[in-house]
N, C-alpha and C positions, 0 to 999 in steps of 0.2 A: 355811708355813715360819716357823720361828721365828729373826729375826735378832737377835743381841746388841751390843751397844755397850759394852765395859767403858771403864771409868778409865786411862788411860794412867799408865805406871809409871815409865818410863824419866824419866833424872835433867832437872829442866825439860821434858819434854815436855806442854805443855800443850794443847794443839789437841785434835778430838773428831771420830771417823769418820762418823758424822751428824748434821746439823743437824735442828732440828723442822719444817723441809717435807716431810724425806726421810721422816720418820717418818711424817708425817702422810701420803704419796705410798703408802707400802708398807702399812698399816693399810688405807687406800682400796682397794687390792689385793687384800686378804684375808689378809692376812701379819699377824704377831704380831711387837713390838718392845720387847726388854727393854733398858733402859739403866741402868747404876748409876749412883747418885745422884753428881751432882757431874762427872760427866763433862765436858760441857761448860764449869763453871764461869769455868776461866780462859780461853775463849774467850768469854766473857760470854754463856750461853747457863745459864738456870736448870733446876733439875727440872721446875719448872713449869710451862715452857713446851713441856717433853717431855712431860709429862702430858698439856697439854691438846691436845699434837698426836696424843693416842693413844697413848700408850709405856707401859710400865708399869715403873717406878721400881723397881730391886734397889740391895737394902742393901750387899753383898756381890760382891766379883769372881764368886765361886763360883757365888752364884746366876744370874752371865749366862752365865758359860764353860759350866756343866754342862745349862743348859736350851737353850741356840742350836743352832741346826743351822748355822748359820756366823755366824762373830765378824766384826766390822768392827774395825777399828782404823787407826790410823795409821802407829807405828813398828813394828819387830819384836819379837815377844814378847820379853820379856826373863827370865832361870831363875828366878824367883818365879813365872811364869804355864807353867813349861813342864809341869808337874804334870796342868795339866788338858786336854792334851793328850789325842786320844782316838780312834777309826777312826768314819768318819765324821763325823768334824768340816770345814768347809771354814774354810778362814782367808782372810781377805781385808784385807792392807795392806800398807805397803812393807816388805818383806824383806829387799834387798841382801846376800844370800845367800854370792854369791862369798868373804867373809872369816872368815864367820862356821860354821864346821864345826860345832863343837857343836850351833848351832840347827838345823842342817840332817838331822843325826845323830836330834835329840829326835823331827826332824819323820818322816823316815822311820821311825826304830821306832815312833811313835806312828798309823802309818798316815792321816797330816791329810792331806789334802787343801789344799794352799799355793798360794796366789793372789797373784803379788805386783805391785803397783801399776806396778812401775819396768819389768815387761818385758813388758808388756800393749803389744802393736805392732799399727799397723791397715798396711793393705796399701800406703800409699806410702810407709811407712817409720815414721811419727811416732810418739811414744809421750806418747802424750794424758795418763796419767794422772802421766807425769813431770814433762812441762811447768810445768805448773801453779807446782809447788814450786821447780824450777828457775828460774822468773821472779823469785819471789821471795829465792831461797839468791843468785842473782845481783846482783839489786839490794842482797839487805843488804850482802853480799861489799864492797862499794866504802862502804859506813857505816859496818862495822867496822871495814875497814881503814882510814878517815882517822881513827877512834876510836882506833883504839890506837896512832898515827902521831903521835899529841900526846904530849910527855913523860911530863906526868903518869901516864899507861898505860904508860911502857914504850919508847915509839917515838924516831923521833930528831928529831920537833920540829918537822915539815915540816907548812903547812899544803896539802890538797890543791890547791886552785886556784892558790896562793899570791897574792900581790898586784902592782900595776903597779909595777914595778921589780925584782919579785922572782919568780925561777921558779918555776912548778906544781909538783907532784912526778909523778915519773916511774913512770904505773901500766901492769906490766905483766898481761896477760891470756890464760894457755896455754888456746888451744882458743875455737874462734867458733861454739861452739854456741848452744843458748839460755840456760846460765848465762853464756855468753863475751857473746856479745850485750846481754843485761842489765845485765850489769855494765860493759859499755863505756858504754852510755846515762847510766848517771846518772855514772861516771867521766870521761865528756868533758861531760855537762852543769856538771860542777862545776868546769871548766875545766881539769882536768889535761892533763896527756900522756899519750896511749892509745898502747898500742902491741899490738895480738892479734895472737900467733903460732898459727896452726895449718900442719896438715898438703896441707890440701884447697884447691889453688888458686882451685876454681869457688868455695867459701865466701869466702875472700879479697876474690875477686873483688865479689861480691854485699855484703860488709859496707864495702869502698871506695866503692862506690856509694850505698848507705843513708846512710855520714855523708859523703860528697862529699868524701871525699880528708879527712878531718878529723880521723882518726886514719890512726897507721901502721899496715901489714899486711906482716908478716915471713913466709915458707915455712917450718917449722920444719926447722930443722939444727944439727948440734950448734955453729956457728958463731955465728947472730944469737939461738941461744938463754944461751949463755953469755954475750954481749958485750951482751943486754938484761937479764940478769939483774946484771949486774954494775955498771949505772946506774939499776938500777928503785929505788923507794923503796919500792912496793909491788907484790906476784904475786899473784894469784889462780887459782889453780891451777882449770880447768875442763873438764877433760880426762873423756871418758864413753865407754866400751865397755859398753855393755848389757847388763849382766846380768853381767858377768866383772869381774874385777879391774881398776882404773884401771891403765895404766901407771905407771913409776916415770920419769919426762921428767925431772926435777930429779935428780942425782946430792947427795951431803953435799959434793965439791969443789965444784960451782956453789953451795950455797949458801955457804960459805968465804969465796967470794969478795965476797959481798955485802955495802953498806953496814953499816957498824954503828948497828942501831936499825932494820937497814928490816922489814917488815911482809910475812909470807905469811901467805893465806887458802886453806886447801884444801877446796875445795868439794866435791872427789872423795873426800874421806875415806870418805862413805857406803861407798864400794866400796874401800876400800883407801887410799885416796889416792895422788896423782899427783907427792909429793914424799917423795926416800929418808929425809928424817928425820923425814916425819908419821908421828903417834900419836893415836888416837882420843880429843879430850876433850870436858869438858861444859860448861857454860851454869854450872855452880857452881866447876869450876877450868878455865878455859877457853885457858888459855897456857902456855907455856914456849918457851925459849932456846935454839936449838943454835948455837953458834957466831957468838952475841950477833945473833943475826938471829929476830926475836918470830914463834912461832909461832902461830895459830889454826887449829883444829881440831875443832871442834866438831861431831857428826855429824846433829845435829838442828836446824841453824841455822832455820829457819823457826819454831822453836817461839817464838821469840823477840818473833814478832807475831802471835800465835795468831788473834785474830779475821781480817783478813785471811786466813791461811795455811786454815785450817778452812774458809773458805765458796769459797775459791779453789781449795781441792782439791776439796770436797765436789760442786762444781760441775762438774766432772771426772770423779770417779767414782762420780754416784750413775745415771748408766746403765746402766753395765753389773755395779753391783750390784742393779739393778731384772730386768738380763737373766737373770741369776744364781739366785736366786731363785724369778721367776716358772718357765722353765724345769726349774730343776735341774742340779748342776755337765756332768752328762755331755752333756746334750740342748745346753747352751750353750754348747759347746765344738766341738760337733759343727757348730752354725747358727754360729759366733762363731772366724775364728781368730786374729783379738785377743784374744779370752778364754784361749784355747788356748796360746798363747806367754804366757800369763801365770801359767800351771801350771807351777811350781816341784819341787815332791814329789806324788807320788799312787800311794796301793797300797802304799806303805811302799817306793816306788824314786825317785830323783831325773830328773825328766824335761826339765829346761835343762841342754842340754850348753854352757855359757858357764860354770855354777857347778861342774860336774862336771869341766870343766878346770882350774879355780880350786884344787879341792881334791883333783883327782887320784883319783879316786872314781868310779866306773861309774856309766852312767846306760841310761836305756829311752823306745825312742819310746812317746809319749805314747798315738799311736794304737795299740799292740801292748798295751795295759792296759786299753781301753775296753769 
């Protein structure tokens, strides 16, 4: 098998879908590993070190898309790469598919074969290869947010912890997943006010316990969700349906009501995002204002500490691109149904019905194609 590793295209995305053990791991295999030059670079990873792990260095996107029998990568292709779309190609990186029609469109008439990181589920529910980046879109979520919480950015001037005599600022955090949990850590280590509203009692329950009563835990209703939105300084929107569209939790009235200067981060953008007035933006224009309340929205926020993000995913998913692979998409689907809930498009028909309701679009069991 021949695996590719292009250049990531998308605006600041700089991280790299394998590092040079991975390569060196699938070489040792018997596998063949083209990487274009520079790949890695801003994740401080040289050609050189892909070479001497056995890779073979392309000058050119074209030369990895058109020779790979499946592509690695990290974000979703973006319409400069959709060209070399092709049957029998497997793709394999995060898709978040649900918003995005177009790519979904390129991917079924182009007969790919789509693998996508975010809905790769193992059987007691986890999604291993989400994780990862989640820990990290969490934690920065709460560095952002007291970044742009200082005037100079934009904010209303609040320091997060605040000082003895002076109050913390008030962070709120929809959803006690694992970006909710992450970003409560380093939000109550920095001495703020936590407050995580979710839906799931038993969570509640379990994250009261983890910081001993040290942050608040609200039921979400539209009642302690308005009346915490309306004293937060900062939200962090952390809101995850698998593979479907985030809900819309934040109406444009709740955020109306909010301080003037206070600060959202929507972590859920990937998939739509979980607030009525997010808009997808980037790491080169990364904000704007609705209603004098600073938005972030960024949908690549991990790119932002690339080394970290790169060996913290890589780490993640370089097994069951190892299964992938050595097997073959269909035999590894068949042994794997983590692999299998990770199959997005195949055969030129859309096979996650979480994206096919998103976009209103007919889809086909996976095993009815096999």
């Amino acid at each position: 098998m021949i695996i590719g590793v292009p250049r990531e295209v998308k605006d600041h995305e700089s991280r790299v879908g394998l590092v040079p053990a991975g390569v060196n791991a699938l070489v040792e295999a018997g596998h063949q590993v083209i990487v274009q030059t520079r790949a890695g670079a801003l994740s401080s990873i040289t050609d050189d070190e892909y070479a001497e792990a056995g890779a073979r260095i392309a000058h050119t996107a074209a030369d990895v898309w058109n020779q790979a029998g499946v592509v690695v990568k990290v974000k979703e292709p973006q319409p400069s790469e959709y060209a070399y779309f092709r049957p029998g190609l497997a793709l394999f990186t995060y898709l978040h598919l649900a918003p995005l029609p177009e790519l979904t469109q390129k991917l079924m008439e182009s007969s790919v074969t789509a693998i996508a990181y975010e809905t790769i589920r193992e059987d007691d529910g986890s999604l291993p290869l989400l994780t990862p980046m989640s820990e990290v879109a969490g934690r920065m979520s709460v560095q952002v947010g007291a970044q742009y919480l200082e005037a100079p950015n934009g904010g209303r001037g609040v320091l997060l912890g605040g000082i003895p005599g002076v109050a913390p600022a008030n962070v709120v955090i929809l959803g006690g997943g694992v970006v909710g949990h992450n970003a409560a850590k380093i939000a109550h280590g920095l001495g703020a006010n936590v407050t995580i509203i979710d839906r799931n009692l038993n969570r509640l329950r379990e994250l009261d316990d983890i910081y001993n009563g040290g942050v608040i835990t609200l039921a979400s209703n539209s009642g302690t969700l308005r009346e915490s939105l309306r004293l937060a300084d900062l939200v962090i929107g952390a809101v995850l349906v698998p593979g479907a569209a985030a809900p819309k939790v934040v109406r444009r009235e709740h955020i109306s009501s909010m301080k003037r200067g206070a600060v959202v981060v929507d972590v859920a953008i990937d998939q739509g995002g979980c607030f009525e007035t997010s808009r997808p933006t980037t790491h080169t224009d990364p904000t704007y204002y609705v209603d004098n309340v600073l938005h972030y929205c960024v949908s690549n926020m991990p790119a932002a500490v690339p080394h970290t993000s790169t060996y913290g995913l890589t780490n993640a998913t370089f097994p069951y691109l190892m299964h992938i692979v050595s097997k073959g998409v269909e035999a590894a689907v068949q042994e794997s149904q983590a692999i299998a809930e990770g199959i997005n498009t195949y055969k030129g028909h859309c096979v996650y019905p979480a994206v096919a309701e998103s976009q209103n679009i007919a889809w086909k069991e996976l095993a009815s194609l096999l």
